[in-house]
N, CA, C and O atoms as a Maestro MAE file, in Angstrom:
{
 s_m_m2io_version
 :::
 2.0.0
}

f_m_ct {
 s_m_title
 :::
 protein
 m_atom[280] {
  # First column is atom index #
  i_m_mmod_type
  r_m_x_coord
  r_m_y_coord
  r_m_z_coord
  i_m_residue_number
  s_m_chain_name
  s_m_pdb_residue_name
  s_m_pdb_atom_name
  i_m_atomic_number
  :::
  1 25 105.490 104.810 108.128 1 A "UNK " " N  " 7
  2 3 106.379 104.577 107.006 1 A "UNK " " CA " 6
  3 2 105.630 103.767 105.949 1 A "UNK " " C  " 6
  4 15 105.093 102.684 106.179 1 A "UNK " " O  " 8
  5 25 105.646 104.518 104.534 2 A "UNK " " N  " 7
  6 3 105.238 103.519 103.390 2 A "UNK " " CA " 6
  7 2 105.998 102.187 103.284 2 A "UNK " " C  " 6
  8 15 107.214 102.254 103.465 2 A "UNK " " O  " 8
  9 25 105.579 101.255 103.076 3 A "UNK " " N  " 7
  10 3 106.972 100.105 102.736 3 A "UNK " " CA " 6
  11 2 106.226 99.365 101.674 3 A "UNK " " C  " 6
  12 15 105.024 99.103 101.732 3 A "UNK " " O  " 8
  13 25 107.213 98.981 100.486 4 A "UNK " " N  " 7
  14 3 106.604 98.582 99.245 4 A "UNK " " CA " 6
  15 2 107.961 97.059 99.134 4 A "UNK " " C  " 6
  16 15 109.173 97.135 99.336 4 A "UNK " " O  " 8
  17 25 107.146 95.855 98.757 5 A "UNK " " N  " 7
  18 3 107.791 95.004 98.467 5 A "UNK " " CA " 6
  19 2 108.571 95.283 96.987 5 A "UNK " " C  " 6
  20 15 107.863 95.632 96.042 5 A "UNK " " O  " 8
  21 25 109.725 95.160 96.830 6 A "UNK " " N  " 7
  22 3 110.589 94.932 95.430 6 A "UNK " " CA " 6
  23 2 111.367 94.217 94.865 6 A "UNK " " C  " 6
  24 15 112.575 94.407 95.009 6 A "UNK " " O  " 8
  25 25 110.800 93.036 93.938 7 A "UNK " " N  " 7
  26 3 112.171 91.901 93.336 7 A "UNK " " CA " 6
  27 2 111.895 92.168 91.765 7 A "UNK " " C  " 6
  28 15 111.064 92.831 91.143 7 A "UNK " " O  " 8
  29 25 112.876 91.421 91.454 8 A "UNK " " N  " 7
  30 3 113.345 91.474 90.085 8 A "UNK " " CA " 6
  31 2 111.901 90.574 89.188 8 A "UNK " " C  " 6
  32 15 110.901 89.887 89.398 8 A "UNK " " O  " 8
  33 25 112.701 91.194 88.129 9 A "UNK " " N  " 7
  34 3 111.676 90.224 86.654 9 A "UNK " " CA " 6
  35 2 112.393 89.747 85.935 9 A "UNK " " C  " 6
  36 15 113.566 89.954 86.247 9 A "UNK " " O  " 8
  37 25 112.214 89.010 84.826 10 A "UNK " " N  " 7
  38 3 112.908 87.841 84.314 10 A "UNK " " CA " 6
  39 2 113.447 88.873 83.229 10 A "UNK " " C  " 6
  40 15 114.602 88.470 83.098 10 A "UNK " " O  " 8
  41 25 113.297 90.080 82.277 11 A "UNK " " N  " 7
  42 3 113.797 91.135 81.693 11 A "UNK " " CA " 6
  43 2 114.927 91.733 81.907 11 A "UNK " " C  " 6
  44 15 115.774 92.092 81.088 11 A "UNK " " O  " 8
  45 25 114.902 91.875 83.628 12 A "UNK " " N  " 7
  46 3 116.137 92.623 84.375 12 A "UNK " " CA " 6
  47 2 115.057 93.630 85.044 12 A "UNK " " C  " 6
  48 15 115.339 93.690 86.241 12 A "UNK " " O  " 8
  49 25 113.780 94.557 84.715 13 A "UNK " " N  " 7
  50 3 113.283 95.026 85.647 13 A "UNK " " CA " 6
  51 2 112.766 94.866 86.856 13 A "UNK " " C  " 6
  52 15 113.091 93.839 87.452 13 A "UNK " " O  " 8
  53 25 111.923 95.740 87.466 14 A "UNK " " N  " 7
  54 3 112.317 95.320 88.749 14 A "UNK " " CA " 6
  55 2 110.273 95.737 89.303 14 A "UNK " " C  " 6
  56 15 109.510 96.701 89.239 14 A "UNK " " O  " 8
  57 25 110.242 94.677 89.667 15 A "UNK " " N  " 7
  58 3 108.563 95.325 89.820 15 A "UNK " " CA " 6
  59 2 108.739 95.191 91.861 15 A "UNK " " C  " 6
  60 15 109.355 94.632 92.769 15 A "UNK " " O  " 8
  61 25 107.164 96.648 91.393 16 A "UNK " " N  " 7
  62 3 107.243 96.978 93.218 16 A "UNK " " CA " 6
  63 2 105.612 97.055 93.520 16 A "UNK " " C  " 6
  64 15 104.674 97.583 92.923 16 A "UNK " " O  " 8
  65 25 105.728 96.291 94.706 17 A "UNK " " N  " 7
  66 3 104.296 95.940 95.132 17 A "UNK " " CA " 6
  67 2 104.077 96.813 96.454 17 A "UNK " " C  " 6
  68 15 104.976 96.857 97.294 17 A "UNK " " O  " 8
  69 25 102.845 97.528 96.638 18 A "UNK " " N  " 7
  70 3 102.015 97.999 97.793 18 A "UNK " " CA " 6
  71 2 101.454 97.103 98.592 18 A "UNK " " C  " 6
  72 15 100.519 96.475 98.095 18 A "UNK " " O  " 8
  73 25 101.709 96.895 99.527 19 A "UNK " " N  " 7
  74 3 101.042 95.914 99.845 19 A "UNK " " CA " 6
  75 2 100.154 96.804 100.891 19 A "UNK " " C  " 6
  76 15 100.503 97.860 101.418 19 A "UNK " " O  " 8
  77 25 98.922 96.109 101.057 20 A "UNK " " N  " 7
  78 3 97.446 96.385 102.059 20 A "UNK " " CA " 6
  79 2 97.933 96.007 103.247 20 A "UNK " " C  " 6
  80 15 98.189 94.805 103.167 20 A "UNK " " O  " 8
  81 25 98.201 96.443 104.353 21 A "UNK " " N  " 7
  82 3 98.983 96.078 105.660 21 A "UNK " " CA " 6
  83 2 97.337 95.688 106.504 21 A "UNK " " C  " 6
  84 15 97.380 94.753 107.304 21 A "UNK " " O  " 8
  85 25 96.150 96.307 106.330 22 A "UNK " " N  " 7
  86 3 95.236 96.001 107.098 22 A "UNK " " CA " 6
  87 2 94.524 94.772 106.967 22 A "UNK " " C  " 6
  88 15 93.623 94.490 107.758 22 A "UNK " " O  " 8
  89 25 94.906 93.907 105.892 23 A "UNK " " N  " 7
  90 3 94.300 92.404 105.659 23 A "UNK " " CA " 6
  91 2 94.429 91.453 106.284 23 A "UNK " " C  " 6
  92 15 94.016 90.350 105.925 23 A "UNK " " O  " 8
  93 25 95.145 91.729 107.555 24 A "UNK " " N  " 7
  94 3 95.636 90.447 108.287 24 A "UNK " " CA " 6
  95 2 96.924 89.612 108.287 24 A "UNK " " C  " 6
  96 15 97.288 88.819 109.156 24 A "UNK " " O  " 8
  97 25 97.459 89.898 107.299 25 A "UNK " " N  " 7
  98 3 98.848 89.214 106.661 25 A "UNK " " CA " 6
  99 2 99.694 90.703 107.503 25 A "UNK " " C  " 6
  100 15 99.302 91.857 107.674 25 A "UNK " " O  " 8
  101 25 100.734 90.133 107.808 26 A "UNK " " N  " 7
  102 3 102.291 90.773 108.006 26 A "UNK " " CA " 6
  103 2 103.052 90.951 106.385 26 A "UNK " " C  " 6
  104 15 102.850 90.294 105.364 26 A "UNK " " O  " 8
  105 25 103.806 91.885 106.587 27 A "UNK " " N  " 7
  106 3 104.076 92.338 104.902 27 A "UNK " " CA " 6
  107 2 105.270 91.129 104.244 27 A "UNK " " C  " 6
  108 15 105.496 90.981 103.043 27 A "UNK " " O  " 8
  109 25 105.809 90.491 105.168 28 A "UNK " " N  " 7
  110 3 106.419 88.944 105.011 28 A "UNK " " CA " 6
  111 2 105.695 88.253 104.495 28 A "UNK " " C  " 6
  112 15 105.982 87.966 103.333 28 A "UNK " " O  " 8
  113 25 104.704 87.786 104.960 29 A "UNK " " N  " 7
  114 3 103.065 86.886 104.411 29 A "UNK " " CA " 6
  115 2 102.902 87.365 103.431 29 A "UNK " " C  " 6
  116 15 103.070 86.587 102.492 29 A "UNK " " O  " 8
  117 25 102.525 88.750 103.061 30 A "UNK " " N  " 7
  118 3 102.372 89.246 101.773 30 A "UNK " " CA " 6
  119 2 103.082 89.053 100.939 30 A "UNK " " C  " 6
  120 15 102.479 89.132 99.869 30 A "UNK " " O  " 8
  121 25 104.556 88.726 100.767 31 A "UNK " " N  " 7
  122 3 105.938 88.675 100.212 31 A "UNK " " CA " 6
  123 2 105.546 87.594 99.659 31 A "UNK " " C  " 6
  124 15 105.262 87.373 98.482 31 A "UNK " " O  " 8
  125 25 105.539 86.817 100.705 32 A "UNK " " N  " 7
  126 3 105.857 85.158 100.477 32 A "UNK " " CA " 6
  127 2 104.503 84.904 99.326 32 A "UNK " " C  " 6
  128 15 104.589 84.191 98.325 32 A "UNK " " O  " 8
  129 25 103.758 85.370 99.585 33 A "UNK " " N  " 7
  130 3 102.357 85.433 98.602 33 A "UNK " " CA " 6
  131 2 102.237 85.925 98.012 33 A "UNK " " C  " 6
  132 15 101.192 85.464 97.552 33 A "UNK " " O  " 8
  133 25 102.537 86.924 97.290 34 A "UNK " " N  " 7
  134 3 102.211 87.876 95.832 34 A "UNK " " CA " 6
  135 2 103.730 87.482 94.812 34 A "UNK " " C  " 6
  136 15 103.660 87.520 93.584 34 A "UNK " " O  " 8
  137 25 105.015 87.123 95.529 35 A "UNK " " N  " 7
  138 3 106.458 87.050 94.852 35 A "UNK " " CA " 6
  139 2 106.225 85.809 94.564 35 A "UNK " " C  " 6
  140 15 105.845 84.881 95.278 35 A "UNK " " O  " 8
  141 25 106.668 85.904 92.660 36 A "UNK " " N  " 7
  142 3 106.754 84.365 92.581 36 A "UNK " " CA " 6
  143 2 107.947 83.390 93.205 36 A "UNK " " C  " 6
  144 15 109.083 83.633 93.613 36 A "UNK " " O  " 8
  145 25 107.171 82.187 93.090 37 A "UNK " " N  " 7
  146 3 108.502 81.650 93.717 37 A "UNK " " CA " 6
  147 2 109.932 81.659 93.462 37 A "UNK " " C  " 6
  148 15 110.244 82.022 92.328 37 A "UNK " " O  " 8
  149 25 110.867 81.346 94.251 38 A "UNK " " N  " 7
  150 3 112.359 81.090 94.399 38 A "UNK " " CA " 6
  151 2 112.893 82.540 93.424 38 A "UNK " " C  " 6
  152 15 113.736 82.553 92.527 38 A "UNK " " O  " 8
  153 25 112.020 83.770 94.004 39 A "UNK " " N  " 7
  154 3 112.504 84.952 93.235 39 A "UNK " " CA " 6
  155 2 112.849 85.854 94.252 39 A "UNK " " C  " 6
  156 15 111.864 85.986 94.979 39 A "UNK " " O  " 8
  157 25 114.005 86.692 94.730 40 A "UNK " " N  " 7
  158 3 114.307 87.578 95.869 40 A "UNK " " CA " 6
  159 2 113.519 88.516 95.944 40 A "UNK " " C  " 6
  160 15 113.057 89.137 94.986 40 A "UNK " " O  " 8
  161 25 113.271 88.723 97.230 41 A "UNK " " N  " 7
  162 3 112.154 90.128 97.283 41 A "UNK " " CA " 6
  163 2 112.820 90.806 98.291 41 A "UNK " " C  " 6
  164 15 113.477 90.042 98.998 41 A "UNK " " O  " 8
  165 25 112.889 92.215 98.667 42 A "UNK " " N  " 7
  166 3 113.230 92.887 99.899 42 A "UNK " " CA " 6
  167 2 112.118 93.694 100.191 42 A "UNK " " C  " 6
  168 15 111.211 93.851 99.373 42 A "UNK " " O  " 8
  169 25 112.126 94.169 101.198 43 A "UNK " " N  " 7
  170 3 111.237 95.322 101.397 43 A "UNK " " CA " 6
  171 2 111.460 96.630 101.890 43 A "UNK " " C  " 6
  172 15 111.743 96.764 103.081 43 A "UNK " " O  " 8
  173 25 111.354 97.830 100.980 44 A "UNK " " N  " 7
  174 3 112.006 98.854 101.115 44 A "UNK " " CA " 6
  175 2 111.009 99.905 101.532 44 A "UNK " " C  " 6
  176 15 109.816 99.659 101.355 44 A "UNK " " O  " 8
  177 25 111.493 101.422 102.241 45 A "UNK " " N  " 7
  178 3 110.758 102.544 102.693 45 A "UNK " " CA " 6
  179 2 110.607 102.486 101.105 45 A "UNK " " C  " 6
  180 15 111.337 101.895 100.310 45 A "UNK " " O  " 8
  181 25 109.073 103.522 100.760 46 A "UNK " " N  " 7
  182 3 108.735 104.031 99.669 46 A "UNK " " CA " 6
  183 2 110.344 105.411 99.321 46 A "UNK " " C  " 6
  184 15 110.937 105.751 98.298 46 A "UNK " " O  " 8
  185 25 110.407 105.608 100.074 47 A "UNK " " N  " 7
  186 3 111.344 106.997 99.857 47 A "UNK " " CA " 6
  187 2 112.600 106.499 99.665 47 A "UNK " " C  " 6
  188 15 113.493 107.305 99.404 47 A "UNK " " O  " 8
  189 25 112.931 104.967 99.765 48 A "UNK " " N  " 7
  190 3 114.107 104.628 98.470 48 A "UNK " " CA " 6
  191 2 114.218 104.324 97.584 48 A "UNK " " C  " 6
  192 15 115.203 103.750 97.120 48 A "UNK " " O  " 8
  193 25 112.771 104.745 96.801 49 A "UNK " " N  " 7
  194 3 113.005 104.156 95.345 49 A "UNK " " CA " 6
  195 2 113.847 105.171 94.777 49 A "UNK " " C  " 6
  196 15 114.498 105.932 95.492 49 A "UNK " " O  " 8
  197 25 113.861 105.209 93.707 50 A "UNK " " N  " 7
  198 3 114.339 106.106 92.726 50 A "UNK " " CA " 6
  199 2 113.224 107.059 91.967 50 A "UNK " " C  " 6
  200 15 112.088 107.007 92.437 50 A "UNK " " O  " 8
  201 25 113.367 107.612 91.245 51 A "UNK " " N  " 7
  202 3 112.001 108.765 90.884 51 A "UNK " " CA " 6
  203 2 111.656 107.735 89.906 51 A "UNK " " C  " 6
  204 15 112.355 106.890 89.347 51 A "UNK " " O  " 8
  205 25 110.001 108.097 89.808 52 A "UNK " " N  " 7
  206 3 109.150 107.107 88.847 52 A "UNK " " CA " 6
  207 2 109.916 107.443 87.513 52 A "UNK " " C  " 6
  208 15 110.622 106.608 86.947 52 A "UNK " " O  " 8
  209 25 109.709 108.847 87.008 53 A "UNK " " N  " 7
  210 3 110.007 108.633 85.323 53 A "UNK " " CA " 6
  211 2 111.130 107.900 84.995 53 A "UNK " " C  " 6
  212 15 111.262 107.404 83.876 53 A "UNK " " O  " 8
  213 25 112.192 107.756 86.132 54 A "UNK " " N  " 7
  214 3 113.163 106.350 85.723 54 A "UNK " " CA " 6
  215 2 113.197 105.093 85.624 54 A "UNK " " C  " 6
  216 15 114.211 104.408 85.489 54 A "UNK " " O  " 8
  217 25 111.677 104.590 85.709 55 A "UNK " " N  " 7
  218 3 111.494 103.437 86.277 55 A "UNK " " CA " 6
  219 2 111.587 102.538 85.148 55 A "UNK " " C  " 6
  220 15 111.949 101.401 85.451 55 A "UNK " " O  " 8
  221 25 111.356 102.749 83.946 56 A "UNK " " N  " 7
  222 3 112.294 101.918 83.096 56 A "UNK " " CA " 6
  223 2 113.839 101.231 83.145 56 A "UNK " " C  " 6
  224 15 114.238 100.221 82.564 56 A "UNK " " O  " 8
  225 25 114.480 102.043 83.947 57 A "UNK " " N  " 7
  226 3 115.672 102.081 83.852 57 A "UNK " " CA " 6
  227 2 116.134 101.322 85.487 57 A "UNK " " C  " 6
  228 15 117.254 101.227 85.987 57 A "UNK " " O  " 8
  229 25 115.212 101.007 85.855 58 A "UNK " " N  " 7
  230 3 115.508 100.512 87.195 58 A "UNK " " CA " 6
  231 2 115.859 98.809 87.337 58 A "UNK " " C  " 6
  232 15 115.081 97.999 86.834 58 A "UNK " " O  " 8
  233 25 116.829 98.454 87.908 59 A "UNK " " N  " 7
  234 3 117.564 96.981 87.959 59 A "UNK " " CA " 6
  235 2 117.634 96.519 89.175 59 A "UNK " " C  " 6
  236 15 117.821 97.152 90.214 59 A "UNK " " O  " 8
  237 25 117.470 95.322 89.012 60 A "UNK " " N  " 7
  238 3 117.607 94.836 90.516 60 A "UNK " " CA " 6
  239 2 119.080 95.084 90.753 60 A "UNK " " C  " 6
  240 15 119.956 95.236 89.902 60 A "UNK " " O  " 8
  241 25 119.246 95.103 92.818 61 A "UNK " " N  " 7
  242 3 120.900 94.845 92.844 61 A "UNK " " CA " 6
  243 2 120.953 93.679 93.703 61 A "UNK " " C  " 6
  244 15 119.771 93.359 93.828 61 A "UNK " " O  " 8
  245 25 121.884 92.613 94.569 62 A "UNK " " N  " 7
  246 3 121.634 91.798 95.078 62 A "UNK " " CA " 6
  247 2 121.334 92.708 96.641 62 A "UNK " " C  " 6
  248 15 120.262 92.496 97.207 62 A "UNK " " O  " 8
  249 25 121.903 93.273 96.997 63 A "UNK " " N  " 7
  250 3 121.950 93.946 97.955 63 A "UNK " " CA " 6
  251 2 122.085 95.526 97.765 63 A "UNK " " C  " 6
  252 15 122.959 95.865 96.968 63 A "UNK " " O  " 8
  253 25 121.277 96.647 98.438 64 A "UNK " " N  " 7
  254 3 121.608 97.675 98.646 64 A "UNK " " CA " 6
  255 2 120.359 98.597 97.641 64 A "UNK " " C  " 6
  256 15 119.221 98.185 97.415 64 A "UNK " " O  " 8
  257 25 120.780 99.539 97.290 65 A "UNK " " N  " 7
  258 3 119.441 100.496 96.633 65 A "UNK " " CA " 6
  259 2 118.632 99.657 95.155 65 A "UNK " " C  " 6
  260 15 119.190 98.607 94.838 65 A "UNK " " O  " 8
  261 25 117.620 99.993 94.444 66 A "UNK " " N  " 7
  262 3 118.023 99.950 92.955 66 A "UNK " " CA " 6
  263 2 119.044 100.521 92.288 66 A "UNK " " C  " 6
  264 15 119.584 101.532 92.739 66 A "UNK " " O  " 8
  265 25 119.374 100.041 91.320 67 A "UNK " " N  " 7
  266 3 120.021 100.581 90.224 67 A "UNK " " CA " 6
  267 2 119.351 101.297 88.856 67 A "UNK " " C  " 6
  268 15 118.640 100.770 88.001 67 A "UNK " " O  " 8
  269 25 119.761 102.490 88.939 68 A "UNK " " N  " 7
  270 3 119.359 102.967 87.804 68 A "UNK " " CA " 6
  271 2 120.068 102.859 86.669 68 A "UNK " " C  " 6
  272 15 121.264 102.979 86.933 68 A "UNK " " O  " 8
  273 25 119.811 102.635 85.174 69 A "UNK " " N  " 7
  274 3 120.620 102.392 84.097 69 A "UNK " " CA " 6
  275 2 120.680 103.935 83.364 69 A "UNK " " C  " 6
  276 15 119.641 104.564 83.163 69 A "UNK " " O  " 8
  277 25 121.904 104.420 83.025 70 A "UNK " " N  " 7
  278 3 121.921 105.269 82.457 70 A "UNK " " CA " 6
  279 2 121.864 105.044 81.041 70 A "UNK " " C  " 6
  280 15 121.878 105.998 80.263 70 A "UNK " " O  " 8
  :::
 }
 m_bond[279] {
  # First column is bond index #
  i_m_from
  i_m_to
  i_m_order
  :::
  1 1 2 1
  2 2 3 1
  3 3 4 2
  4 3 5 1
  5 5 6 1
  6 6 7 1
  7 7 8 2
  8 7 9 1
  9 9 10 1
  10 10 11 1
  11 11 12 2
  12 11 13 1
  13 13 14 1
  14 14 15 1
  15 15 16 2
  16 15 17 1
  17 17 18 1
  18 18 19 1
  19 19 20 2
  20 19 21 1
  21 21 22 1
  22 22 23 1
  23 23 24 2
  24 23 25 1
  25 25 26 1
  26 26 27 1
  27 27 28 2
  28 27 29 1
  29 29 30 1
  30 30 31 1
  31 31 32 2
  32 31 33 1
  33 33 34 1
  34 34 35 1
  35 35 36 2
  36 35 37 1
  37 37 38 1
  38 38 39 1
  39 39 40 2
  40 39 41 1
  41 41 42 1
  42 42 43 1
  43 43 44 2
  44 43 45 1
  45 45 46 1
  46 46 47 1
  47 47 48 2
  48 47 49 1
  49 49 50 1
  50 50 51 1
  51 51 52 2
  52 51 53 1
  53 53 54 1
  54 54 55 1
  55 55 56 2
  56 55 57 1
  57 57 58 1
  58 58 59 1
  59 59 60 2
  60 59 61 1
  61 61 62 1
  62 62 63 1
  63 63 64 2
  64 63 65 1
  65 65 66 1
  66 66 67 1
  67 67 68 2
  68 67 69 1
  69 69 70 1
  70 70 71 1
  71 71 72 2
  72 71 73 1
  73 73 74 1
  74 74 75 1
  75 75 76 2
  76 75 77 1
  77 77 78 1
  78 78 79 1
  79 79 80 2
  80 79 81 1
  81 81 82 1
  82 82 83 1
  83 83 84 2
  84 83 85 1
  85 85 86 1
  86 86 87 1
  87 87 88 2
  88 87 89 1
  89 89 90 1
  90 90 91 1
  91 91 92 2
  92 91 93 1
  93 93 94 1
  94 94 95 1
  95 95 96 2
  96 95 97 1
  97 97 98 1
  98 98 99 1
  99 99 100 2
  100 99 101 1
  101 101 102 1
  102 102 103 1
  103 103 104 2
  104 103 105 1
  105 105 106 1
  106 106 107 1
  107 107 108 2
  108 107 109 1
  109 109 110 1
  110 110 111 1
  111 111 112 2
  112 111 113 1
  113 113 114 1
  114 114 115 1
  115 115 116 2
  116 115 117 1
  117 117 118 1
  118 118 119 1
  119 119 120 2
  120 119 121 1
  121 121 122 1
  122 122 123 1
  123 123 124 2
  124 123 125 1
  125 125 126 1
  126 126 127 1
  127 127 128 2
  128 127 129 1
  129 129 130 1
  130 130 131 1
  131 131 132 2
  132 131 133 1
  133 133 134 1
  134 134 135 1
  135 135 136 2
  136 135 137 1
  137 137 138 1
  138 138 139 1
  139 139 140 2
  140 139 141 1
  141 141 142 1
  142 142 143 1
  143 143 144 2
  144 143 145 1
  145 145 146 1
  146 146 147 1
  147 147 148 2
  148 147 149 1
  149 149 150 1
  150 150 151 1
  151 151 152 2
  152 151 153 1
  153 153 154 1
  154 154 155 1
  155 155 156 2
  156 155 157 1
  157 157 158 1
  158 158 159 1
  159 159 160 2
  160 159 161 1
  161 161 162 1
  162 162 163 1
  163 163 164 2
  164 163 165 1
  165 165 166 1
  166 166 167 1
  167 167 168 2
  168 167 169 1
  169 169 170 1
  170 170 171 1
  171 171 172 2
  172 171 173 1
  173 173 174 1
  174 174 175 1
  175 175 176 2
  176 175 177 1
  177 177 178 1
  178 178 179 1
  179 179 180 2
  180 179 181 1
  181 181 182 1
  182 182 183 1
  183 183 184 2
  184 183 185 1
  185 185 186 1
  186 186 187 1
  187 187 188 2
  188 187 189 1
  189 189 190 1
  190 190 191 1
  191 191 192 2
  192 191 193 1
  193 193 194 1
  194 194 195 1
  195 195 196 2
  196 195 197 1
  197 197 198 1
  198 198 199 1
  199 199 200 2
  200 199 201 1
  201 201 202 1
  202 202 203 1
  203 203 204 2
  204 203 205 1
  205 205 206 1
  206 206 207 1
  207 207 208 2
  208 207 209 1
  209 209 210 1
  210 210 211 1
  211 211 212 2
  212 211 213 1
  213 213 214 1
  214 214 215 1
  215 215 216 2
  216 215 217 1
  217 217 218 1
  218 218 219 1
  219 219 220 2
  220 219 221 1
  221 221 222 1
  222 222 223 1
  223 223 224 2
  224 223 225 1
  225 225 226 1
  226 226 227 1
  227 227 228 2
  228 227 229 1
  229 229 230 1
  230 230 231 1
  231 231 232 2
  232 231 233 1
  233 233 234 1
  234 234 235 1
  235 235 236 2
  236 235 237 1
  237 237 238 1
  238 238 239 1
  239 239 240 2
  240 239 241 1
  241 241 242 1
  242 242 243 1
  243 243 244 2
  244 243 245 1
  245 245 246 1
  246 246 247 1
  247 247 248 2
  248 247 249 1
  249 249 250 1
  250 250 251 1
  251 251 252 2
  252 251 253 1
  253 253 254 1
  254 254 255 1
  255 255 256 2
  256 255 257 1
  257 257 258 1
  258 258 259 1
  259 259 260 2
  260 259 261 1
  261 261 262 1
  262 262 263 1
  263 263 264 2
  264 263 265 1
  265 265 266 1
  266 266 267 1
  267 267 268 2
  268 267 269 1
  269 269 270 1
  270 270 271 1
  271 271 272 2
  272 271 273 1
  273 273 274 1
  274 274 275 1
  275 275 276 2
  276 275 277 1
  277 277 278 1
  278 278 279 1
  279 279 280 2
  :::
 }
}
């Protein structure tokens, strides 16, 4: 399974990180280290994002999928 870290930005978008699973770090470690601080991160299968060309339009939610903005 792909798994890509995803939290919010101070805009309302929503940035998503790959993380390198073979570096030694657990993808938690990675979290805790690439997310700035006191900012929510989850970590989702790649196959729940939403399609890239929407990715403008993508919002954080507190819980559950992204949100896409129509």
């Amino acid at each position: 399974m792909h798994l890509r870290i995803i939290h919010p930005n101070p805009d309302g978008t929503v940035s998503v990180l790959t993380p390198i699973t073979d570096c030694g770090l657990t993808i938690d470690q990675i979290a805790a280290k690439d997310v700035p601080a006191g900012v929510p991160w989850r970590i989702v299968s790649a196959t729940e994002l939403p399609p890239r060309d929407s990715r403008s339009r993508w919002r954080w939610t507190d819980s559950g999928p992204i949100a896409v903005e129509l």
